[in-house]
N, C-alpha and C positions, 0 to 999 in steps of 0.2 A: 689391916684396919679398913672397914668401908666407909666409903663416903658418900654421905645423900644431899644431892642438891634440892633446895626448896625455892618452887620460882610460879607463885601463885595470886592470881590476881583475886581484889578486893571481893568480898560476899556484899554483895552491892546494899546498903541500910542495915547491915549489922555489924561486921568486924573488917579492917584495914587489910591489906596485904601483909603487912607487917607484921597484925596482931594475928593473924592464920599462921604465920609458918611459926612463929615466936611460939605456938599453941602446940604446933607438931612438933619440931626443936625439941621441946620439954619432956616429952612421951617418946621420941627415939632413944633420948638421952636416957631414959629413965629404963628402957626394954634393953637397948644396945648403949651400955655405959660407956665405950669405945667407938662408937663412930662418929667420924667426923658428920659435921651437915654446916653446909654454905646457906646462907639466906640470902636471897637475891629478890626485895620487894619489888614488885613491877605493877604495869598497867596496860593499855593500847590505845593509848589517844583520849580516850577518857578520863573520868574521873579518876585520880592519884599518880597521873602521869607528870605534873608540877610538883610533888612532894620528891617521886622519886628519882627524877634527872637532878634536882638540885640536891641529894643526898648524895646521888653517885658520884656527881661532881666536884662536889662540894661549893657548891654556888651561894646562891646571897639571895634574900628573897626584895621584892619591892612595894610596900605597901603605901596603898592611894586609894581611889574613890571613884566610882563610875556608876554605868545608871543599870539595873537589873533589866530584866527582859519586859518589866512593865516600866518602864521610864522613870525610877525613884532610884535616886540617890542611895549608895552603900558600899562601904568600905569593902574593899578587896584587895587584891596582889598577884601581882608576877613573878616572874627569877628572872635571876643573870644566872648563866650557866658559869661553871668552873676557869670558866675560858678568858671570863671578862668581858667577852665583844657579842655571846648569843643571847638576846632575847627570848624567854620562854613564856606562853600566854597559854594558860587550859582556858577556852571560852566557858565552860562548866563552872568556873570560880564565879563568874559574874551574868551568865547568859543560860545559864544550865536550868534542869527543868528541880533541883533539888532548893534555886535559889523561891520559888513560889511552892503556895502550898493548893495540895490538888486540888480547890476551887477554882483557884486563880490563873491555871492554866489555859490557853485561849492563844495557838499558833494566827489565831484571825489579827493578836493586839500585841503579841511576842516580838521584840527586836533585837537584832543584833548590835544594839549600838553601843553597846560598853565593852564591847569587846574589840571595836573600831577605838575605844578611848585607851585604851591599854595598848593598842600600837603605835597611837600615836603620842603619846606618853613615852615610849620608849623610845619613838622616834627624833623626839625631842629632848632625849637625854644623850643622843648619842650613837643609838642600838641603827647596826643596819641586817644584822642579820637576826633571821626569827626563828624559833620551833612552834607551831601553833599546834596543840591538842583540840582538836573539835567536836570529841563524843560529848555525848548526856548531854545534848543542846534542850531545849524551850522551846524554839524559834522555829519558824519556814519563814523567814523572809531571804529568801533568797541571798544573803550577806547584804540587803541593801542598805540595812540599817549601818553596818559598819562600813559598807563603801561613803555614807549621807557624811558620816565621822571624817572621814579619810579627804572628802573635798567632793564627792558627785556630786550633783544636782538633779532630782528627778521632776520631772516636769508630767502634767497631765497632759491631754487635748487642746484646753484651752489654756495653757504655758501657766497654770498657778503649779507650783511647788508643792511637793506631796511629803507628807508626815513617816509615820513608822508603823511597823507590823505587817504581816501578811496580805493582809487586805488590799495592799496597797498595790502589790505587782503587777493587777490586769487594770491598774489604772496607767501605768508608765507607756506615756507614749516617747518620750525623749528621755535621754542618757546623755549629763552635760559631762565629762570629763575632765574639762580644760583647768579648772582649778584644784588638783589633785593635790596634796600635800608633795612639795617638794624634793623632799628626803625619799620618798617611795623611789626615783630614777635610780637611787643607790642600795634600794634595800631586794633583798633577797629572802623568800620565804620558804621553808617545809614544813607541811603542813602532815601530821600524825594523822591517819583515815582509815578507819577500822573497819568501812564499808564499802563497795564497789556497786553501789545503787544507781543508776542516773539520774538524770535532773528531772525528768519527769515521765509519765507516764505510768501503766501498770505495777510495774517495778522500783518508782522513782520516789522522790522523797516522801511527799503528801500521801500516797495512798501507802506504802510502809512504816512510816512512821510517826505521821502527824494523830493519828488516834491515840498515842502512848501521850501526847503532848496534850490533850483535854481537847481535840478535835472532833466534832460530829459528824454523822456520814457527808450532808450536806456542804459539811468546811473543809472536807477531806478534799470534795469535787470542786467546790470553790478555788481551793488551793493549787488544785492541779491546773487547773486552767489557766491562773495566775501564770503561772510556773510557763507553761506552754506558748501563754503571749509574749513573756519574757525571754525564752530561748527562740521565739523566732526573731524579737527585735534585736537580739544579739546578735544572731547570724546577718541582720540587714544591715545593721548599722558596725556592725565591729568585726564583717567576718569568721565569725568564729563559731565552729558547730558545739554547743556546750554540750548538748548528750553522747558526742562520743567520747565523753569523757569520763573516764572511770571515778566512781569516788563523787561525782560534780553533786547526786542527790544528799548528801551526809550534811549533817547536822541540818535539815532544811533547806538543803540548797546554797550553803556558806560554803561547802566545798566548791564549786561551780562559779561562786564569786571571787574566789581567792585563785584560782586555773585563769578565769578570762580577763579580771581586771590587772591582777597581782603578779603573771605569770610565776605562781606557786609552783612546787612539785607535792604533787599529792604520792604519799609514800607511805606504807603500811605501820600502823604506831606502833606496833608491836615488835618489828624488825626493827624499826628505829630504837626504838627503845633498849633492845637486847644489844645493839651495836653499841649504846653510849654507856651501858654498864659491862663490857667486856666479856660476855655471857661467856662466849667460845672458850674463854682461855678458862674461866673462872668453874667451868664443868669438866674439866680436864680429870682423867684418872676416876672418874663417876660410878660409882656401881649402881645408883638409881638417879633419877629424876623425879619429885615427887611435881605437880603441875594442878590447876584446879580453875574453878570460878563456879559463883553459886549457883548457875542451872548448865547442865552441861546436854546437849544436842543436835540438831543436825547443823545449827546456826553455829556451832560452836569452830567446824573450818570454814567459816569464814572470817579469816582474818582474827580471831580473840584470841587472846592468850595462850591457850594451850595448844592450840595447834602451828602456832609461831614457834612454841618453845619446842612441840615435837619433832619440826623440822629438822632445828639445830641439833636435835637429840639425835637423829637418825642419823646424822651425817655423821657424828661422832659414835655410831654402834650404840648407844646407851639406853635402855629401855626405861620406859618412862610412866606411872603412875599416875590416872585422872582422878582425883575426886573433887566432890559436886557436893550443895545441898539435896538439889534433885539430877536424875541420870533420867533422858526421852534418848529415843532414837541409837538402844545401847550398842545394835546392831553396827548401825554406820561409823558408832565411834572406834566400834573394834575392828573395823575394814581399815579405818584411818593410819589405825598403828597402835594404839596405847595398850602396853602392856596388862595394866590393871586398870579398871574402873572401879569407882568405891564411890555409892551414895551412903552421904553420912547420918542423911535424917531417914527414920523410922516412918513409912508408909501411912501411918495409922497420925503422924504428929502433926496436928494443925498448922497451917503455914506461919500463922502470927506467933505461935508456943516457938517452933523451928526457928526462926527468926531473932529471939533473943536472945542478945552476945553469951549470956551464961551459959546457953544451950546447946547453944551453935559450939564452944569451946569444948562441953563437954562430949556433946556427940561426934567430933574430933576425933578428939584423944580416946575413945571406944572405937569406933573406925579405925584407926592408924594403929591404936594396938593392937588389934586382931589381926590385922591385916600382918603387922611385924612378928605376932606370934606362931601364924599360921604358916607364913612365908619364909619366916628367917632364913637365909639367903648367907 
């Protein structure tokens, strides 16, 4: 009897992890009435990586209220992991670029501070240990806004106290520390990092990814610059070289806050993730891997999904299955290792038509049964 594991992240604004493989499930079942298939929903530190650790777990969720990336109040939530004692926070629940709508994006006005209210919320429940998710951020404020939460104090030149958002970081001339929340001496963080960007520069948060967040060329260079007075004030005052830190650029620079203030371990979401759902044991005996996320290309080994899962796939012999809405870069995927690539949308199909769950489902299940009809294995 064969068996096909399905371990697919989300089609980011159309259909869940869940509802992709539930979609394929259906259509093997229906071509090969006898094979097994495992669903294993997943994510990488981004968005649906809070839904699925506290499935796997079977954790609790925690619902409260903190301030969106533009300082307004609204209901959001955390987990408790399975375990009882971990903290689980996707910054994307409260801080993420889906909670504004695309006017209203402006990494110049963007803060991290309700994501600083959810730690310490937890922290005042008890929680010392954390999982932090920090894809699909809003923000480049360098995590200042969640350090302002946590007890910093950021001072200008002339010692007035400085506010929130991006804008704010080539104003920082001092870093008060002293009044940090107390429970932080006992707590411990990992932080889910799907990027390996630095803090700043060419490569580093502002100029990669701050135009995806409603940034202009000119807020791009603002940002960096920011960025730049800030990693050398760290280095003066605290020691500590922030760009050699892998990961330090992600989410706007929240990675990089969470490394120097927090002593985080910034650690790949996607390995993370595959270790607290038991992937290894759970793909045992496997005759395929099917694996996926909506645009599949060169960005795609870096750190996302599919190239996490084909690692463990490889190690266990099992050849492993890409499909995408869209396939760039087919060349490099098939250097990488994957068996099959399969773009499921039609060339010719406009991206907003592609995009709607009913479409996306059916072009699917036309995909995966060709692909089971042609291949049957």
């Amino acid at each position: 009897m064969k068996k096909i594991v399905l371990a697919i992240d989300s089609f980011k604004g159309c259909l869940s992890s869940k509802e992709i493989e539930q979609c394929i499930a259906e259509e093997i079942h229906r071509i090969l009435p006898s094979c097994q298939t495992v669903c294993i929903p997943i994510a990488d530190g981004g968005e649906g990586m809070l839904d699925t650790l506290i499935e796997a777990t079977q954790g609790t969720f925690v619902s409260t209220q903190a301030h969106d990336p533009l300082m307004r109040i609204r209901p959001t939530r955390y987990g408790i992991l399975g375990d009882q004692r971990t903290a689980i926070i996707e910054m994307a629940e409260i801080n993420g670029l889906t909670t504004l709508s695309p006017i209203e994006r402006n990494p110049m006005e963007t803060s991290t501070y309700g994501t600083g209210e959810l730690i310490k919320d937890a922290l005042e429940k008890g929680f010392r240990r954390f999982i932090i998710g920090i894809g699909g951020s809003a923000t480049n404020d360098a995590g200042m806004g969640m350090m302002q939460v946590l007890g910093a104090h950021l001072y200008d030149k002339q010692g007035n106290e400085l506010e929130q958002g991006g804008k704010i970081m080539e104003q920082i001339a001092r870093i008060d520390l002293n009044h940090l929340h107390p429970a932080l001496k006992e707590a411990t963080f990992i932080v889910a990092c799907d990027v390996q960007n630095p803090f700043c520069g060419p490569q580093g948060a502002a100029y990669v990814f701050a135009r995806q967040k409603g940034a202009s060329e000119e807020q791009i260079r603002q940002l960096d610059e920011g960025m730049r007075h800030l990693a050398l004030l760290i280095e003066r005052d605290f020691s500590y070289n922030i760009n050699k830190v892998k990961g330090a650029g992600a989410a706007g620079g929240l990675g990089g806050a969470f490394a120097t203030f927090l002593q985080a371990h910034l650690q790949s979401g996607i390995d993370l993730l595959l270790d607290a759902v038991d992937f290894d044991r759970k793909i045992t005996n496997a005759d395929w891997i099917i694996t996926g996320e909506g645009k599949a290309d060169r960005q795609t080994a870096e750190g996302k999904v599919p190239a996490g899962v084909l690692k463990r796939a490889k190690k266990a012999n099992i050849p492993v299955m890409l499909i995408a809405g869209k396939v760039e870069d087919k060349a490099c995927l098939q250097q990488m290792g994957f068996a099959r690539i399969v773009k499921i949308s039609p060339d010719n199909l406009p991206l907003e038509e592609a995009m709607r769950p009913e479409v996306t489902r059916e072009n699917i299940r036309r995909a995966i049964g060709r692909e089971l009809i042609v291949n049957n294995e």
